[in-house]
N, C-alpha and C positions, 0 to 999 in steps of 0.2 A: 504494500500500500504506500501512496505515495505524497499522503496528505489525513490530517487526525480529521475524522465524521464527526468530530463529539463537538468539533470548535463552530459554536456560530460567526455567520460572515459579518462582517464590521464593512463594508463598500460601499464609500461616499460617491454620490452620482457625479461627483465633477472629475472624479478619478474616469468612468468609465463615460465621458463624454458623447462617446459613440453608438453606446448601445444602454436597455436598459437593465439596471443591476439583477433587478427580477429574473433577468431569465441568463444568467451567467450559472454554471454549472462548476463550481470549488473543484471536480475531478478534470470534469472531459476540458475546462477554460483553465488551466492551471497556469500553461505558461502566460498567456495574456492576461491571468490576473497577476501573478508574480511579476512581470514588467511593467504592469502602469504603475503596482504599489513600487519598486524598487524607483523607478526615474521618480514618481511624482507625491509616495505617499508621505505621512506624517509620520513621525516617531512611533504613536502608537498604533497606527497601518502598518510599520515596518515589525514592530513587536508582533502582534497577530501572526501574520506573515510567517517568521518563524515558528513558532506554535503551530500553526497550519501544515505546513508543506515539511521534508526533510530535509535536510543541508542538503543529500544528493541532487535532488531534482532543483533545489536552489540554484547551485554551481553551475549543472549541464544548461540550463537557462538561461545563465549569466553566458556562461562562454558559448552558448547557440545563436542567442539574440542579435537579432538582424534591427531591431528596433529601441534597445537602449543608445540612452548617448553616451558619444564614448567618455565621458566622464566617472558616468555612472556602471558602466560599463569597467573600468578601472578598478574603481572602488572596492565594486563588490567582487570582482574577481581576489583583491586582496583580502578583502574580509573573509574570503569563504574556502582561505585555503586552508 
């Protein structure tokens, strides 16, 4: 598993500008939730975040992502080694 079921979603609709948070799925939208929170969320989005997802699927994320900036993109690569 790749993500805890127990954690309720915390997803502010400005994070998810594009679509609406209602129908975002924590398994099947994983990496596109873990990208808008990692470039755009707040400390305790990023907190959740962790709690939610496992470092593995964090990392492969960070280093797949076609749509972080590379700043953030930097970051978390260093954090998540």
């Amino acid at each position: 598993m790749c993500y805890n079921k127990g954690m309720k979603p915390k997803l502010r609709q400005s994070l998810f500008w594009d679509t609406d948070v209602k129908n975002i799925d924590l398994k099947k939208n994983a990496r596109y939730v873990i990208e808008r929170v990692l470039d755009f969320g707040r400390d305790e989005e990023v907190r959740w975040l962790w709690k939610v997802y496992k470092k593995p699927l964090l990392r492969d994320t960070v280093e797949n992502s076609r749509s972080l900036r590379p700043r953030t993109k930097i970051l978390w690569t260093l954090l998540l080694k």
